[in-house]
N, C-alpha and C positions, 0 to 999 in steps of 0.2 A: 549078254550084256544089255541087253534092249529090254528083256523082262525087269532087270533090275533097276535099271534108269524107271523103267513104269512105274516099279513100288516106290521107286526113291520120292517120284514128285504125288503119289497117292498120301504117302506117311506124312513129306510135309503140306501137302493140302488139307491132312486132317487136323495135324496137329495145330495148324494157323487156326481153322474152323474151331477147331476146343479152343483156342483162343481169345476170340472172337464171341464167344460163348453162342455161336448156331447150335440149333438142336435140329433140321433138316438136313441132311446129307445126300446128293446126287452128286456120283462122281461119273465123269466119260471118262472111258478108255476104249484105246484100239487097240490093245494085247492080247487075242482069246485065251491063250492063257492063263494067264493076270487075271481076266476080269471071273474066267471059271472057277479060278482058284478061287478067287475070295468069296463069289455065291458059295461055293461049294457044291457044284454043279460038274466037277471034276477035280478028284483026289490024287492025282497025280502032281507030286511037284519033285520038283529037284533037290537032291541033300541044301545046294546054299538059298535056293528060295525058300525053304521053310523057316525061317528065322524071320523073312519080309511077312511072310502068312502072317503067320501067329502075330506080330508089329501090327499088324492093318485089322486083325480081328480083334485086338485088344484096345485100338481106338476106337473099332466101331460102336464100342460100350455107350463111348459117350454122347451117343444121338439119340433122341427120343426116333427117329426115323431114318435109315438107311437103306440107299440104294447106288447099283453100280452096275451101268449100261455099256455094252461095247457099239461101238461106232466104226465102222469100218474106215482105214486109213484116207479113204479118197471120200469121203463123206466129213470129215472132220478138218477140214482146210481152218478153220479157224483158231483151233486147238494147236496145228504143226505153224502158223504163222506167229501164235505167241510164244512159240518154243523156240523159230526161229532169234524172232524178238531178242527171248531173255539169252540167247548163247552168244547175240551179238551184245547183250547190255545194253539197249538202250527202248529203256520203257516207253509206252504209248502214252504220252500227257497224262505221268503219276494214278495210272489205273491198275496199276498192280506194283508189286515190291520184288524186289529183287532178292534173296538170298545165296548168297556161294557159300557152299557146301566143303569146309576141310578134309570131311570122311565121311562114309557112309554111318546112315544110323544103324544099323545091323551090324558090328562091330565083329564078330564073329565070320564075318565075308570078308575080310581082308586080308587080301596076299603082298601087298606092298603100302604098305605105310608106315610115312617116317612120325616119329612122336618123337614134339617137341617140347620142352621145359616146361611150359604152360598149360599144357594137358593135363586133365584128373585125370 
């Protein structure tokens, strides 16, 4: 679960960033996994994170520069204090946004979801 939650807030980190129209990209993560998979520095994943790969390798198109450091857990106090933050909802004097998330973007990783009338 904890790998997935990593790709969940990388996909929408990038996808704000395309947004946003950045074309530099530094992402931190503390997931050795996560972060190996995406270098491609270990090809090892699991049948349901390959759907997250491929998501985060197909955004990285859109950077003229990309890169993605891991951070060991107790080094990154800054990172788990805005994660804190957003699971409580309540932003730092409007310096980041908030998104809640209905489903995972990886749609293909879901074992319990209810769809509702308004869904494509």
């Amino acid at each position: 679960m904890k790998n997935t939650t990593e790709y969940e807030e990388i996909i929408l980190g990038l996808q704000k960033s395309i947004d946003l129209k950045v074309f530099v990209q530094k992402v931190v993560g503390d997931s050795e996994i996560v972060v190996h998979t995406v270098r491609n520095t270990i090809h090892y994943v699991s049948l349901h994170l390959k759907s997250y790969k491929k998501e985060v390798r197909r955004l990285i198109f859109n950077f003229q520069c990309f890169n993605i450091i891991l951070v060991p857990r107790m080094h990154n106090a800054a990172t788990d204090a805005l994660a804190n933050a957003t699971v409580r909802i309540s932003p730092l004097r409007d310096r980041f946004s908030i998104k809640i998330l209905y489903k995972p973007s990886i749609l293909d990783n879901i074992t319990n979801l209810h769809i509702f009338d308004d869904d494509q």
